[in-house]
DOMARPA-490144 format. One line per 5 residues: number of its first residue (from 1); their letters; for each residue z negated, x negated, y of C-alpha. Coordinates in pm, 1 decimal. Last residue first. Layout:
N
NUM = A = Z:X:Y | ... $
REM end
This chain:
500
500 = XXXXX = -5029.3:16790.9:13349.2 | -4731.5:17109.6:13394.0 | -4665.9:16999.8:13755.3 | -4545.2:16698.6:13604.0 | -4245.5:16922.6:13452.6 $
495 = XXXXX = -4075.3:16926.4:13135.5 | -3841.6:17222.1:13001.8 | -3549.4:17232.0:13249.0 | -3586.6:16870.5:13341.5 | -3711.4:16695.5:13631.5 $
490 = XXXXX = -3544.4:16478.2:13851.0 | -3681.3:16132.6:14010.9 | -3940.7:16014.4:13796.3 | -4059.2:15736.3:13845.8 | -4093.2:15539.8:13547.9 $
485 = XXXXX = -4370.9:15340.4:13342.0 | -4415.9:15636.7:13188.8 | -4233.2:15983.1:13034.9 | -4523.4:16139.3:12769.6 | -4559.2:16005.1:12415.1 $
480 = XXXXX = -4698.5:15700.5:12522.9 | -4987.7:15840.5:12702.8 | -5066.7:16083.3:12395.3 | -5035.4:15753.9:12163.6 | -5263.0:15564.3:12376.1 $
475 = XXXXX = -5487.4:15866.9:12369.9 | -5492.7:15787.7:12002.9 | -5295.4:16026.0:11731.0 | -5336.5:16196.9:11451.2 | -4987.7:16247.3:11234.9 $
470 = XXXXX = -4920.1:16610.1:11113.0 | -4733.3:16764.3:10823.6 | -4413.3:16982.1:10797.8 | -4400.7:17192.5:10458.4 | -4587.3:17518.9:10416.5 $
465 = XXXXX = -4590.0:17613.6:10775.3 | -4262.1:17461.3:10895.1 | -4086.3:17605.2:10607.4 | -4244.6:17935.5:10708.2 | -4109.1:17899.9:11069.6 $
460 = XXXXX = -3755.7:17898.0:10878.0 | -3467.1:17584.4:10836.9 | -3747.1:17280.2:10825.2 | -3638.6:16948.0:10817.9 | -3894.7:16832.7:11032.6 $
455 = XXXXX = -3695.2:16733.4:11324.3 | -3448.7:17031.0:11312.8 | -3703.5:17242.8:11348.0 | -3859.6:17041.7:11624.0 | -3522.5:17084.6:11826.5 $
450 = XXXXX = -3557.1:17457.0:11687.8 | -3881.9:17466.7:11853.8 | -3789.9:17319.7:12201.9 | -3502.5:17559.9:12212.1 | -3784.5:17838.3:12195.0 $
445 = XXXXX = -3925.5:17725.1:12484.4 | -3591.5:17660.9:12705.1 | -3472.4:17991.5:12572.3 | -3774.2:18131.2:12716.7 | -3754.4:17980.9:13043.5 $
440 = XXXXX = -3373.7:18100.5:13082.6 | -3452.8:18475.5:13005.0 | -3797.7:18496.7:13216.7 | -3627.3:18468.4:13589.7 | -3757.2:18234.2:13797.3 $
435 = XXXXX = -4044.9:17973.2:13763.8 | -4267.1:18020.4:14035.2 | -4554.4:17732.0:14009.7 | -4876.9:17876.3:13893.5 | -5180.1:17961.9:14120.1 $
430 = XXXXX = -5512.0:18019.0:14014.6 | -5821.1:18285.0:13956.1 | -6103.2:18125.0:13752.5 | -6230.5:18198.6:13407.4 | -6580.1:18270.7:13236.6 $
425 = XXXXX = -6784.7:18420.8:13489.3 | -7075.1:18544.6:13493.5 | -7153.4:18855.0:13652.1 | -7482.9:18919.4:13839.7 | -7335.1:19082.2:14145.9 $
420 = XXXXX = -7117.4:19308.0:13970.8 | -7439.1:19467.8:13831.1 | -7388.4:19415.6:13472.4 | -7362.3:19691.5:13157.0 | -7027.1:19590.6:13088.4 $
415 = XXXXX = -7109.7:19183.4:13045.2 | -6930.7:19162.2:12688.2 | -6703.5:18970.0:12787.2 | -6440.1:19204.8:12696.9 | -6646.6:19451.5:12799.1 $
410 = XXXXX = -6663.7:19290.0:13187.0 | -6243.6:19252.5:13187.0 | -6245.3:19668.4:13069.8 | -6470.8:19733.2:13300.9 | -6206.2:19711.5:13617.5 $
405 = XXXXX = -6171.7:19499.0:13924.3 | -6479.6:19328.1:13971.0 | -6389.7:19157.0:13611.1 | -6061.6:19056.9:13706.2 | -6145.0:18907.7:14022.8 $
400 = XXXXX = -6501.8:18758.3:13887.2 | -6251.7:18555.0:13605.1 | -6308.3:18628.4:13296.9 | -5957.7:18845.1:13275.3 | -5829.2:18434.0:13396.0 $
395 = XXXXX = -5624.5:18439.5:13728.2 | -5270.0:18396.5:13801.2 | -5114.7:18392.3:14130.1 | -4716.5:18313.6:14169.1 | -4613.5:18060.0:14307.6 $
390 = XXXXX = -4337.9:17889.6:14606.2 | -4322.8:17588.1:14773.0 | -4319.7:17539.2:15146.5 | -4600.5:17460.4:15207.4 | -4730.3:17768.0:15055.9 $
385 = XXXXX = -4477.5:18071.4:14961.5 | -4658.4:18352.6:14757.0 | -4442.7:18585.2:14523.9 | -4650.6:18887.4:14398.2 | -4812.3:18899.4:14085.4 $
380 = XXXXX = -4698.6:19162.7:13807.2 | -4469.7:18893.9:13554.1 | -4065.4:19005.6:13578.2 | -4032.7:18705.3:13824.3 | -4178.6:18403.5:13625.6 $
375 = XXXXX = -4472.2:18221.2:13746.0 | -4692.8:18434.5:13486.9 | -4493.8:18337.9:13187.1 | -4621.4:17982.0:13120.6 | -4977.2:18041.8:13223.4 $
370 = XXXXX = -5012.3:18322.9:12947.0 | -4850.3:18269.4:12661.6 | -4966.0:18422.4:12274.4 | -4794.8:18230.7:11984.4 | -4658.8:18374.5:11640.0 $
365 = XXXXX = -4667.9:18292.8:11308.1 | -4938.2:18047.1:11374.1 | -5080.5:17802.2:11063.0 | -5077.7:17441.7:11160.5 | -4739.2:17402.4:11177.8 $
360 = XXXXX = -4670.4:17688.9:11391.7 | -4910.0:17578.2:11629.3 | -4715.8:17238.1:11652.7 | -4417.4:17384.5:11693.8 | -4544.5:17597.4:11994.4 $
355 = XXXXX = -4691.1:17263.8:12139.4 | -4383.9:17114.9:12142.8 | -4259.5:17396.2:12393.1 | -4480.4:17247.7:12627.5 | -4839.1:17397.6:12758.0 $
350 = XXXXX = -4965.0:17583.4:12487.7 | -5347.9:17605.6:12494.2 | -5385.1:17931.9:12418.4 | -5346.8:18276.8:12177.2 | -5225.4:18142.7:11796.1 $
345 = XXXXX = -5172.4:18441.9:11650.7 | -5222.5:18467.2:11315.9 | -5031.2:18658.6:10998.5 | -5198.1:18845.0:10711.2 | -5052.2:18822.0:10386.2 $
340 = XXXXX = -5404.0:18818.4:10271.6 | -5450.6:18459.0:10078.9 | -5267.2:18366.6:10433.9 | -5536.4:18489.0:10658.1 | -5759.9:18256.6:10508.3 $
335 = XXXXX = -5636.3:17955.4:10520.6 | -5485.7:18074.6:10889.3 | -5777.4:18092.6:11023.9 | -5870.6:17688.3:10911.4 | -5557.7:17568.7:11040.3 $
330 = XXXXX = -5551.9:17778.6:11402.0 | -5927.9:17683.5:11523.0 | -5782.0:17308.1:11376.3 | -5474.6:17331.8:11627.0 | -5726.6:17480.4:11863.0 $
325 = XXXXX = -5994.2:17304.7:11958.0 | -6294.7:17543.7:11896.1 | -6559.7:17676.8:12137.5 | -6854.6:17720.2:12301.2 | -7052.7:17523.5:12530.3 $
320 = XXXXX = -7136.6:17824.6:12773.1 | -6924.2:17751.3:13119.2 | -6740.2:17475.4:13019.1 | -6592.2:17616.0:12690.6 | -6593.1:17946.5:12830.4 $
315 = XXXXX = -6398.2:17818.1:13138.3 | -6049.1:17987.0:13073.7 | -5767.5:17928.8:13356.8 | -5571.4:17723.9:13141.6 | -5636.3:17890.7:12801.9 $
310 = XXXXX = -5817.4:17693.2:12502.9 | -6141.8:17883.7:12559.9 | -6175.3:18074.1:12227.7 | -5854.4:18114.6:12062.8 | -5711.2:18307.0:11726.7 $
305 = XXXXX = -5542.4:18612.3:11721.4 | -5532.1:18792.2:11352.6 | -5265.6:19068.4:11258.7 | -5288.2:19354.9:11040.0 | -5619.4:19436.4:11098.6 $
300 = XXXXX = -5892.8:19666.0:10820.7 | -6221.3:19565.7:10889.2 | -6185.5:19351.8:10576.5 | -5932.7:19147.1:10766.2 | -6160.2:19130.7:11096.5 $
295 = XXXXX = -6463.2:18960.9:10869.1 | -6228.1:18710.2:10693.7 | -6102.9:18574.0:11000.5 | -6419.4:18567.3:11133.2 | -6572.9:18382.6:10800.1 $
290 = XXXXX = -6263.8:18108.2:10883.5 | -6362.6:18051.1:11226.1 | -6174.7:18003.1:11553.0 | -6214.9:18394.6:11658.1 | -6018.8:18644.1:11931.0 $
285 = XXXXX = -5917.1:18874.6:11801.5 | -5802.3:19202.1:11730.3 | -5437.8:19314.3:11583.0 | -5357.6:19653.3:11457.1 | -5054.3:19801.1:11381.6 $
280 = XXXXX = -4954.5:20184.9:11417.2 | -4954.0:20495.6:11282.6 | -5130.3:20453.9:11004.1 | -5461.9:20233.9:11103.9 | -5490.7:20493.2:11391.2 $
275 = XXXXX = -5812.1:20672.1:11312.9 | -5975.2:20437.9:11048.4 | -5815.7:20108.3:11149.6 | -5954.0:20243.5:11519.9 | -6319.4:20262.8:11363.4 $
270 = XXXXX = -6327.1:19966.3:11182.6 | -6203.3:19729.7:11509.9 | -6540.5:19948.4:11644.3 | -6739.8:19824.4:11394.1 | -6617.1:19418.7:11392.3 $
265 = XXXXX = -6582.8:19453.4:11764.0 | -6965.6:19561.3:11791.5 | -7076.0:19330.4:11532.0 | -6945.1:19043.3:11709.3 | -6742.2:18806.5:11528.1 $
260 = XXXXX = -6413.1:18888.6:11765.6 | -6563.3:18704.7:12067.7 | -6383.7:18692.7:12393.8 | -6247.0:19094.7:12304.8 | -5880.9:19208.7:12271.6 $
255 = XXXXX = -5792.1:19471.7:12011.8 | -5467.0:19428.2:12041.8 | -5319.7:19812.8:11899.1 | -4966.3:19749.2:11837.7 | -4612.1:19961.8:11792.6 $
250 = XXXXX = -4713.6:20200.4:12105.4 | -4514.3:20549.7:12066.1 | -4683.2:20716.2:12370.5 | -4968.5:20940.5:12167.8 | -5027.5:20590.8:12003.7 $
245 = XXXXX = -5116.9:20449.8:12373.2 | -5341.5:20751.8:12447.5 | -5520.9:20798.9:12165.5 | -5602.7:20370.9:12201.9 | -5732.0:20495.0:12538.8 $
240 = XXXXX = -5943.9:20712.4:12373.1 | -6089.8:20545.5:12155.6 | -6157.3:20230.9:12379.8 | -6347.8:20497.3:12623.7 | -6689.2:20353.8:12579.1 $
235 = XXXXX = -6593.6:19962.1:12572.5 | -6444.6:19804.1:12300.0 | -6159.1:19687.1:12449.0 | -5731.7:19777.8:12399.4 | -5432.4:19574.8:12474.4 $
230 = XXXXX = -5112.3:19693.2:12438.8 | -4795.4:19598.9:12207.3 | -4461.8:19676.7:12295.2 | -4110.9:19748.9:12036.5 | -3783.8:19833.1:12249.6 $
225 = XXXXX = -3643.3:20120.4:12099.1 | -3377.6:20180.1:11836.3 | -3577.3:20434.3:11694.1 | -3686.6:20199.6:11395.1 | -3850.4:19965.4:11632.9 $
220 = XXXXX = -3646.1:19703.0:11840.7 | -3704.5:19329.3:11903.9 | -3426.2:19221.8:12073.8 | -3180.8:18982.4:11959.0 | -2856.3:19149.8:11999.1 $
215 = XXXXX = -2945.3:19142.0:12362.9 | -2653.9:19188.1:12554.6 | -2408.9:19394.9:12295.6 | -2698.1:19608.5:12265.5 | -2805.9:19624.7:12606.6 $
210 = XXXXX = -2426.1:19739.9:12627.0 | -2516.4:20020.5:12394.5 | -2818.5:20123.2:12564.2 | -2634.6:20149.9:12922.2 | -2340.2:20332.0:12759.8 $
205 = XXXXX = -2602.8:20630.2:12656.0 | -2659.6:20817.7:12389.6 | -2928.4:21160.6:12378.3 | -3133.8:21326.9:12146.8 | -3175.1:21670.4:11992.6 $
200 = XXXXX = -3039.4:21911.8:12232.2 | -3056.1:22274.3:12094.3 | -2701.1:22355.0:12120.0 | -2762.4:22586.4:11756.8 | -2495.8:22325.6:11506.1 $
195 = XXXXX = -2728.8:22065.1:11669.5 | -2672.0:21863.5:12021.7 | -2703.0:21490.8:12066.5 | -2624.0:21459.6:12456.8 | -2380.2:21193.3:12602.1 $
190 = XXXXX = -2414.9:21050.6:12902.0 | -2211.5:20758.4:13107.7 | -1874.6:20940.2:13104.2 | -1522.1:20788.3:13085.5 | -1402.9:21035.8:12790.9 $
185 = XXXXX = -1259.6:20777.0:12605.1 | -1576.7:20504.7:12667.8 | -1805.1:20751.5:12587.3 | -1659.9:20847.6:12323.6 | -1550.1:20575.5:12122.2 $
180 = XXXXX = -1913.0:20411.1:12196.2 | -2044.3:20758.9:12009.9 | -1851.3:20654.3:11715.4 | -1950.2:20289.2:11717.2 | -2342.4:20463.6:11835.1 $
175 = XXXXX = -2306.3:20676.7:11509.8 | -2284.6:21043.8:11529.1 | -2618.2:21179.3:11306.1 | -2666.4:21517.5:11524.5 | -2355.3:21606.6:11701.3 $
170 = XXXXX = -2179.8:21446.4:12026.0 | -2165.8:21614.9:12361.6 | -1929.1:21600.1:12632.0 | -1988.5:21882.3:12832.6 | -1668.6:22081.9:12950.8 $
165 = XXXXX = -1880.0:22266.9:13191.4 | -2209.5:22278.6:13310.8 | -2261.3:22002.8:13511.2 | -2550.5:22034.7:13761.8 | -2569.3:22106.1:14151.7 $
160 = XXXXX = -2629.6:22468.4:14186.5 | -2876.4:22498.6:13819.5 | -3078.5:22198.8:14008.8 | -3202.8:22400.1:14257.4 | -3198.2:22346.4:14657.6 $
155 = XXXXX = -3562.1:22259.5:14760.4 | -3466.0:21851.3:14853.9 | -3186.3:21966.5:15086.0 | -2916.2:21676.1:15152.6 | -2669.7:21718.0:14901.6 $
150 = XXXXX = -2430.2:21446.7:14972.3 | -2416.3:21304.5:14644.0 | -2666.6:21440.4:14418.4 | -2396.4:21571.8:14109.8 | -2224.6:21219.5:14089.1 $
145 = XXXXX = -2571.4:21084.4:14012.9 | -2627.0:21261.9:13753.4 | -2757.5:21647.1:13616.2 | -2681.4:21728.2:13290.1 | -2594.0:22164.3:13198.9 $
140 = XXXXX = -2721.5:22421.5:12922.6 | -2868.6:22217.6:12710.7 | -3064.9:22412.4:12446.1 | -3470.1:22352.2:12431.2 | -3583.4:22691.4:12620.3 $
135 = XXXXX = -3336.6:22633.1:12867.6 | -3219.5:22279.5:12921.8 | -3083.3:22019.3:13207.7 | -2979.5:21681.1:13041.3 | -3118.2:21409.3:13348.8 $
130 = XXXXX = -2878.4:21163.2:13465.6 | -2939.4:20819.9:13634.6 | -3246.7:20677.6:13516.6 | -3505.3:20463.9:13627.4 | -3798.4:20623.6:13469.4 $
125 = XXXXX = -4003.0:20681.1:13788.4 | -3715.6:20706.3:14000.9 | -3521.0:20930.6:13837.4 | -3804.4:21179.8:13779.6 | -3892.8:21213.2:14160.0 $
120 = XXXXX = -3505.5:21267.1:14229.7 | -3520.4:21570.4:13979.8 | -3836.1:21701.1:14119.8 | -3673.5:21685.3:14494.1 | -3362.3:21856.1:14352.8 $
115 = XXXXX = -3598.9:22154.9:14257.8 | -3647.1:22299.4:13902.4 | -3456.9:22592.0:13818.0 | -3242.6:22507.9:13541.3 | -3536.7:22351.7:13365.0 $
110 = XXXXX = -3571.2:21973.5:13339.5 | -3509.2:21707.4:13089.8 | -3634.9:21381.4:12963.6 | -3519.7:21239.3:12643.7 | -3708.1:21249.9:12326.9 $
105 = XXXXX = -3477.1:21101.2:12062.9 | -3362.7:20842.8:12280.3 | -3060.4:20737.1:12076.7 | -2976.5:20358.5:11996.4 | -3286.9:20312.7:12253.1 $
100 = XXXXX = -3316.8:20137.8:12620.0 | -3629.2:20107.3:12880.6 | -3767.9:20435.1:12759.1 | -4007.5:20260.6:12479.4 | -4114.1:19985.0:12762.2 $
95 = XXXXX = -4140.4:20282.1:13049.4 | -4335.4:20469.9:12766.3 | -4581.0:20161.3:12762.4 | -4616.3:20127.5:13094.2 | -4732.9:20501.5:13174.9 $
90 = XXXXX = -4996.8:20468.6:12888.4 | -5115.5:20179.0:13064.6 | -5179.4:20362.5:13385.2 | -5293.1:20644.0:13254.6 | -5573.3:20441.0:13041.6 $
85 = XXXXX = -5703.6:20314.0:13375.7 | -5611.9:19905.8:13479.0 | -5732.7:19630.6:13302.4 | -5598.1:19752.8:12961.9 | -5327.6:19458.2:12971.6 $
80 = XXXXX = -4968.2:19591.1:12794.1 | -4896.5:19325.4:12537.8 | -4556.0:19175.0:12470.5 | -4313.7:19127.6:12227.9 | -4046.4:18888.0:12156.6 $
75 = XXXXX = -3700.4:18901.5:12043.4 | -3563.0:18750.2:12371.8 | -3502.1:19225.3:12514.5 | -3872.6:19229.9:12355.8 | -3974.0:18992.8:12631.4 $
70 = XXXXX = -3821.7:19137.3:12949.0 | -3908.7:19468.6:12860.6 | -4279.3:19367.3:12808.1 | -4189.8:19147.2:13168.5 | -4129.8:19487.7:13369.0 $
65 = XXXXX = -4377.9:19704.4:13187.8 | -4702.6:19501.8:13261.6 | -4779.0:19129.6:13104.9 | -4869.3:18830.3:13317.6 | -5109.5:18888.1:13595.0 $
60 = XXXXX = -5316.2:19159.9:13444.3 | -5292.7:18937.8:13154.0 | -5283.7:19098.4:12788.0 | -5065.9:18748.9:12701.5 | -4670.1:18720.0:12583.7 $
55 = XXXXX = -4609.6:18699.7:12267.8 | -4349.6:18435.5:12147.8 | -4240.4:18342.2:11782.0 | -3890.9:18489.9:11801.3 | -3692.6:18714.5:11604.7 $
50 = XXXXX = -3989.6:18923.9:11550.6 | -4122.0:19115.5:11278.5 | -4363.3:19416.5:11278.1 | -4543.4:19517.7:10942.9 | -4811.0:19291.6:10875.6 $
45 = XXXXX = -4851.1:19182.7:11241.9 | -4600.8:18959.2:11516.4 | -4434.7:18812.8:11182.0 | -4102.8:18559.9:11228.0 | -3714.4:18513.6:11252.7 $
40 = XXXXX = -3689.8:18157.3:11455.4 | -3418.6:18052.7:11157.3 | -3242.5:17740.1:11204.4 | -2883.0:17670.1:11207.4 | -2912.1:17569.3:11603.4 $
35 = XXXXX = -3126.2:17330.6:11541.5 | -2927.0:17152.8:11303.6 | -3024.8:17142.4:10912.3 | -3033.2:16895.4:10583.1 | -3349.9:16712.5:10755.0 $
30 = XXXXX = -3567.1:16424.6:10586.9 | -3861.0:16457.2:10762.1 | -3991.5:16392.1:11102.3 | -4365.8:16396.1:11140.4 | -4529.8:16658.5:11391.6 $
25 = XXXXX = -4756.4:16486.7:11633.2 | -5138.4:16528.7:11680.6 | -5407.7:16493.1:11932.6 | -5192.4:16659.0:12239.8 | -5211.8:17018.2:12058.2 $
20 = XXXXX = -5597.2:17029.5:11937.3 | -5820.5:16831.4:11709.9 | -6204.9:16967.9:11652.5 | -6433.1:16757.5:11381.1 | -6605.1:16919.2:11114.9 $
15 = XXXXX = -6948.6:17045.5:11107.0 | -7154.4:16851.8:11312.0 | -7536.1:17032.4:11274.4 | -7359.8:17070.6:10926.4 | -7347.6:16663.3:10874.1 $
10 = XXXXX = -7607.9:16584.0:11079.8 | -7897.0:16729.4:10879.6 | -8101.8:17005.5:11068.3 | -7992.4:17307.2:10837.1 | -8119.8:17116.4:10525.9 $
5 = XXXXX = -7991.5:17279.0:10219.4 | -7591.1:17170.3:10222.8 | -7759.9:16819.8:10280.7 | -7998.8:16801.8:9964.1 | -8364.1:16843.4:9979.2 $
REM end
């Protein structure tokens, strides 16, 4: 009986040996381009392209509205968590497609004779500062700021206190140049898109075109709003939530499970391609294995993420044996993905900006961060002082936290039938170190890649995929590669002990 027919021989009981981020190096090459001449432009799905290779994580402790605006505003994206009720979500997606737009082409308004107290309520859920005012879809007035000051009873109407006159509108198809003219000539903030009828079509504002000028990089959608993903399970009301999140202009379904070779995610991954599959993206995940791969491509994805167990706070490798080390979980995914033009996501592990590079080399288009973004100030947790010190808490969706605290954590590990008390867990709640505001940390990341870039000679992430190659590596090679025989005495932007 030959090996490939014996199912006890060693060589398939030991498949193939596992190498991860601090068991390889990229080698140099012989480079023609700077770091700074190099290309970052990348594939989030299919159909959605990003001008940088960074997602952040479906964390309840990383990604909410705050740091999804935060990201797409670099030229990332991130993903909404679902651990929280499908209103909830839906509301943090439409504050990600509200944040800014070249024209919002579904602005909110109010009747004439709604209350000042519902027009207050309105600005401070969206964060805006005017409010067109319309009657039976034409504008007849725009409430601002300037209109509210010193009016002091909440029940007065808004037809008392709104601008009616001498509106400054603009019509259908103005440009934003042209409508920058405008605004800035007639020194106001606002400017409704009215048709040849005054039925009020969209609206500019000069806070959208300065995010413009201030993020040139952001990842937009056709709309000229901020693209988001958000994560969805495959528990009993997965449909509907997913309903939900398209109904709000979401750009990505994740479907986000522990184990994306189970039947059930393979059916129900089906089953949203079906509904959805043409209004928006879908991703699911996450697998280590070639045949997975191939099984969520012919359920109909557009984007593969790839991890079991290489996250910080993650036990599943501990905790049940299971597992892949990444770099060659992201190699042999990506063999197959790439015969479909389908990208991966490489979702764990990453701990320096090196080890983005290296996940791009072996396959990743894009990489999913979740320790690394939760310390920063736009992630949900709260600041925590200890000692002195300051962090932010961070906790694994395995975790018993997460998983007490909504179903969607106990689908995803596929424990959603469980009496809380018989949970097991596969992650652990933490601390991170507070790491400021997102902007600087993520040009500290991405900086790292172009530096590697530059290294292997490689002016786009696909010329690091198809070209740059790998050295193995000895833990005395790991040990050298790291600051020693030193102490050190100042830490850099982008390297920290804390980080080992």
């Amino acid at each position: 009986m030959s090996l490939a027919q014996n199912p006890d021989s060693f060589a398939q009981k030991f498949a193939k040996e596992g190498l991860t981020f601090d068991d390889v190096l990229i080698i140099p090459a012989a480079s023609s381009v700077l770091p700074r001449e190099v290309s970052t432009q990348t594939r989030f799905t299919r159909e959605i392209s990003l001008n940088i290779p960074v997602v952040s994580a479906a964390m309840d402790t990383v990604t909410e509205a705050r740091l999804a605006i935060a990201m797409a505003r670099e030229g990332g994206i991130g993903v909404i968590h679902s651990n929280a009720s499908i209103e909830f979500q839906a509301q943090e997606v439409d504050k990600v497609k509200r944040s800014e737009s070249g024209m919002i082409t579904d602005p909110i308004t109010l009747e004439p004779d709604a209350a000042l107290s519902e027009a207050l309520m309105v600005m401070k859920r969206f964060h805006i500062s005017g409010i067109p005012i319309t009657e039976h879809g034409r504008l007849v007035g725009i409430l601002t700021n300037r209109d509210l000051r010193f009016e002091n009873n909440p029940e007065r109407p808004i037809v008392d206190l709104m601008t009616r006159e001498n509106l400054v509108t603009v019509p259908v198809g103005t440009t934003l140049e042209q409508a920058r003219e405008i605004l800035h000539r007639s020194k106001v903030e606002k400017l409704p898109v009215v048709d040849d009828n005054g039925m009020l079509k969209g609206l500019i504002t000069m806070k959208d075109i300065q995010k413009k000028i201030l993020y040139p990089n952001a990842s937009k959608d056709e709309f000229g709003r901020l693209r988001v993903a958000a994560a969805v399970g495959v528990g009993p009301d997965s449909l509907d939530r997913c309903a939900a999140l398209v109904e709000e202009g979401v750009d990505a379904l994740v479907v986000d499970t522990s184990h994306g070779h189970s039947r059930m995610v393979i059916e129900r991954v089906a089953q949203i391609s079906d509904r959805f599959g043409k209004k928006v993206q879908l991703v699911a995940g996450n697998v280590v294995t070639a045949e997975a791969t191939e099984a969520l491509i012919q359920a109909g994805v557009d984007a593969v993420k790839v991890g079991i167990g290489a996250g910080s706070i993650c036990t599943t490798r501990i905790i049940s044996g299971v597992g892949m080390a990444q770099i060659t979980a992201i190699y042999d995914c990506a063999a197959v993905a790439r015969r479909y033009n389908i990208p991966i996501i490489g979702d764990g592990g990453i701990q320096y900006s090196g080890d983005i590079a290296k996940a791009i080399v072996a396959g990743s288009d894009t990489v999913m961060l979740g320790s690394l973004l939760a310390g920063v100030d736009e992630s949900p947790g709260e600041l925590i002082i200890s000692r002195g010190e300051r962090f932010k808490d961070y906790r694994g969706m395995g975790s018993i936290g997460a998983m007490k605290q909504r179903s969607y954590s106990k689908h995803r590990y596929f424990q959603g039938e469980v009496d809380e008390s018989e949970l097991i867990a596969e992650g652990i709640e933490a601390r991170v170190p507070y790491k400021g505001m997102l902007g600087p940390l993520v040009y500290q990341l991405v900086g790292g890649l172009r530096q590697a870039m530059g290294y292997a000679g490689a002016a786009t992430i696909k010329d690091m995929q198809e070209y740059a190659q790998f050295t193995r590596i000895t833990n005395a090679g790991l040990r050298e590669s790291h600051p020693h025989d030193v102490m050190i005495t100042k830490e850099a932007p982008n390297y920290g002990t804390k980080n080992r």
